[in-house]
Phi, psi and omega in degrees: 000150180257070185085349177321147193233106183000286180300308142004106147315122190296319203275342155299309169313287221286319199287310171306331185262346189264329150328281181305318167308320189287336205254327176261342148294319192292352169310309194285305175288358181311312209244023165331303209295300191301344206276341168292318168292357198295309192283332172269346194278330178251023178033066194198187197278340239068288201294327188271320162328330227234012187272293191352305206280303170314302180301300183293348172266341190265338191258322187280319163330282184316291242251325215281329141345291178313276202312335166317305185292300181312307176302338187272349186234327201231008149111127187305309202260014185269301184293342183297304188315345191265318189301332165313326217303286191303335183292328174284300184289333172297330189274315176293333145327299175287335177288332141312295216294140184220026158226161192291315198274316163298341171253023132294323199294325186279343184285308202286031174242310162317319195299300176336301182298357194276011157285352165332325187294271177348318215260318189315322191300308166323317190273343157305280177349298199277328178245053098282178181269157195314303194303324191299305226283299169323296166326290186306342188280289207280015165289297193285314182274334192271352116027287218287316172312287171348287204275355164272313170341295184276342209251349161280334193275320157351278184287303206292343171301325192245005155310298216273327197239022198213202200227133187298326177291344180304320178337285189343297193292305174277014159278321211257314165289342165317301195279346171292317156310316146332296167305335185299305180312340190278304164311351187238336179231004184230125157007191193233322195075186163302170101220163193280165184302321203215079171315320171118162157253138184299167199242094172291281188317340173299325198286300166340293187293338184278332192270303196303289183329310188299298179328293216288315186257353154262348154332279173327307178277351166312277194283310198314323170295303186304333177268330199106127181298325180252044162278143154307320208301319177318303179288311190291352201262334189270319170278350158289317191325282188318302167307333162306274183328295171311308162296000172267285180334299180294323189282333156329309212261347179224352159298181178245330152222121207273147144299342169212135201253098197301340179298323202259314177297012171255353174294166188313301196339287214278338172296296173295338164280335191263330166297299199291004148331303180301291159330329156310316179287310170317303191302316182283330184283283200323354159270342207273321174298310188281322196307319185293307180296304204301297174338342195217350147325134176286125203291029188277347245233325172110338200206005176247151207247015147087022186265166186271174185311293191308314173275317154309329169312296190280332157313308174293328196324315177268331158333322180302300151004285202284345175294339175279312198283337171287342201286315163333313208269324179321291193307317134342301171270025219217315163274359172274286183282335201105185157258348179307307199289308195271025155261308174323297192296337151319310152270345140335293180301326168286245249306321186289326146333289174281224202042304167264019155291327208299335192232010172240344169309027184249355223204154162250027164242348172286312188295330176319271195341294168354283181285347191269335181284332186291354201232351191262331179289324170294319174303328201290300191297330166277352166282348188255353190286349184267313176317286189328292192305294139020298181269014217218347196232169166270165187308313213294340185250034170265009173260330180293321192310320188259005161290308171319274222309319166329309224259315185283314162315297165318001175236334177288325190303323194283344170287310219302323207284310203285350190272300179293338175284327183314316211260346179269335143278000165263351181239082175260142167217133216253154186233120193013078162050041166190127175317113196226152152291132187303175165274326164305310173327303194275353185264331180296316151335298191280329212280313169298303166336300186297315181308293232268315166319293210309303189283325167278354161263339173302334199277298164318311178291000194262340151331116178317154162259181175236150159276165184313169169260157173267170153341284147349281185282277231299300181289014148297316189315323213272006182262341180320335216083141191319306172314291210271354182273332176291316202294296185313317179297328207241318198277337188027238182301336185289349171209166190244161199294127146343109187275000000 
């Protein structure tokens, strides 16, 4: 252990790390309410505005790998604690700020802070006992709902009745409590014994690649898909990523250790991620619009910012109140099972819009079956990944994984705005998404569940453990004998 401290309450540690998620979610939603208002509040354009938004996904892409590889060599809660840093100074940068480049500057110092999910889910494994530690894995993923949950009726409350900068200010006193609390109750955790040199050039080639290619999918409806600017960012990605990939394979400490993401285990959970991620972000795109369409439109239900906010609210929700029953099936069946059935549940989720989107307690349902399946399946993805990997790489490991959920959401952005500016319909002289646009949109939503649970049963299984392997387990160590114990059938042993 690296200073870690005995005497830690498990239930404080959790309570302190599932804080810090919720607090690094409400980041990505802090400037929704805002993004109509974006161009007169900075004096600047639509197009340079749309940075605002942009800028917290390429730093957190970019930061959340890194800070994975730091933790696992310089220690988790060194690296939680580093991470507060920027989540404070991006927010008091934007809360100042009264032009677009500084508050590009503060969102991408935010951005910087999203490996906090990752590296807290890691830092369990090593200090809590075995019975804890599933629940609390899938407690700790569902963090990320809880803070979009909370963070639209939020922001949007004090967009309508307060000064835009109160957000800022109270992201910046959040995230500072946050550090305190990290600093006073949570361990230290692992690291590894012989750690290594940090991989620079890796880190550099990893960035550059993620930057060249969520630029291109971002940016790519604005630029045009067959603009150079585009093409050429996508033919950089790829030559990059492959020249990373090769220098991966032949450093000796890799940032990210492509040997170990290439076992099934762990391949096959990060393909189904990426599709998790999709799946999940494409309601997130529609649910909002239909909520807030003028109901002249025939299909839109006229509700405020505000009201929309608070409609979504339990959907968020309901991922803290499922994480127990996950973790449970999850120590029954594996996670292999409670990842499948997760996306079962989203694509069934969209499934039922197609005859309940008419209505808002139909669109409630919509998001609460859609939102139970996400919880299910993010809770079961760090168990997977976990059981499959050694201790010493386990914040790199689930920051990748983090990272691959982060590129599905951003095709999901770039898949779904396509279809909703090309299926359009117009209303007092201004372009609106059709109604079709939005049944084609949740129908992809379903397609796309359907293919991550297939993706999912295909995930190697482990056999159950016996007497036997359990009293091998108990020599493992703490960590990897819980993760074996919670993963059961659903994932195989370290190779």
């Amino acid at each position: 252990m690296d200073g870690s401290k005995p005497d830690a309450r498990p239930g404080g540690v959790v309570g302190v790390l599932a804080l810090a998620g919720i607090v690094a979610a409400l980041m990505q939603t802090l400037v929704v309410p805002l993004i109509g208002d974006l161009p007169k509040l900075l004096d600047t354009t639509a197009s340079n505005a749309s940075w605002v938004i942009t800028a917290t996904l390429l730093a957190g892409a970019v930061a959340t790998p890194v800070a994975g590889r730091l933790g696992d060599t310089l220690g988790k809660r060194r690296v939680l604690l580093a991470s507060v840093v920027p989540l404070v100074a991006g927010s008091v940068v934007c809360a100042l700020a009264s032009s677009v480049v500084p508050m590009i500057v503060g969102r991408g110092l935010q951005g910087l802070g999203m490996g906090v999910v990752p590296l807290g889910i890691s830092l369990l494994r090593d200090i809590l006992p075995p019975e804890r530690l599933g629940g609390s894995i899938a407690l700790m993923s569902a963090s990320m709902g809880v803070g979009g949950a909370l963070g639209l009726p939020f922001s949007a409350a004090v967009a309508e009745n307060a000064d835009w900068r109160v957000l800022f200010w109270v992201a910046a006193g959040l995230s500072l409590l946050v550090g305190v609390l990290i600093l006073r109750l949570v361990p230290a955790g692992r690291r590894a014994a012989a750690p290594g040199r940090f991989d620079l050039p890796g880190a550099l080639g990893l960035g550059t690649g993620l930057v060249a290619l969520l630029l291109a999918v971002s940016k790519g409806a604005n630029w045009g898909w067959g603009s150079a600017t585009t093409l050429g960012l996508l033919a950089a990605a790829v030559v990059v990523l492959l020249a990373w990939g090769a220098w991966e394979l032949r450093t000796p400490d890799p940032l990210v250790d492509l040997r170990v993401t290439a076992r099934p285990v762990v391949l096959m959970t990060n393909a189904a991620s990426v599709l998790v991620g999709f799946a999940m972000y494409a309601q997130s795109l529609v649910v909002p619009q239909l909520f807030q369409l003028p109901e002249a439109t025939g299909y839109g239900l006229g509700q405020s910012m505000m009201a929309m906010g608070l409609w979504m609210a339990p959907a968020g929700l309901m991922m803290m109140v499922l994480a127990p029953l996950g973790a449970k099936l999850s120590a029954a069946r594996g996670p292999k099972v409670t990842l499948s059935l997760g996306a079962l549940v989203i694509s069934a989720g969209y499934g039922s819009s197609l005859a309940l989107m008419g209505s808002t307690w139909g669109l409630l349902a919509v998001t609460l079956v859609c939102n139970t399946g996400v919880g299910l399946a993010y809770g079961a993805m760090p168990a997977l990944i976990m059981g499959a990997v050694p201790q010493e790489e386990t914040a790199s490991a689930n920051s990748f994984n983090t990272l691959m959920r982060s590129i599905g959401t951003s095709v999901s952005a770039a898949v779904i705005g396509v279809v909703l500016a090309q299926m359009t319909t117009t209303l007092g002289g201004h372009a609106l998404p059709s109604e079709d646009g939005f049944r084609v949109a949740m129908l992809i939503g379903c397609g796309v569940g359907l293919v991550a649970a297939a993706v999912a049963a295909l995930i190697p299984a482990r056999p159950v453990a016996g007497p036997a392997d359990a009293a091998d387990a108990g020599t493992e160590g703490n960590g990897t004998a819980a993760v074996r114990a919670s993963a059961g059938a659903g994932a195989e042993a370290p190779a």
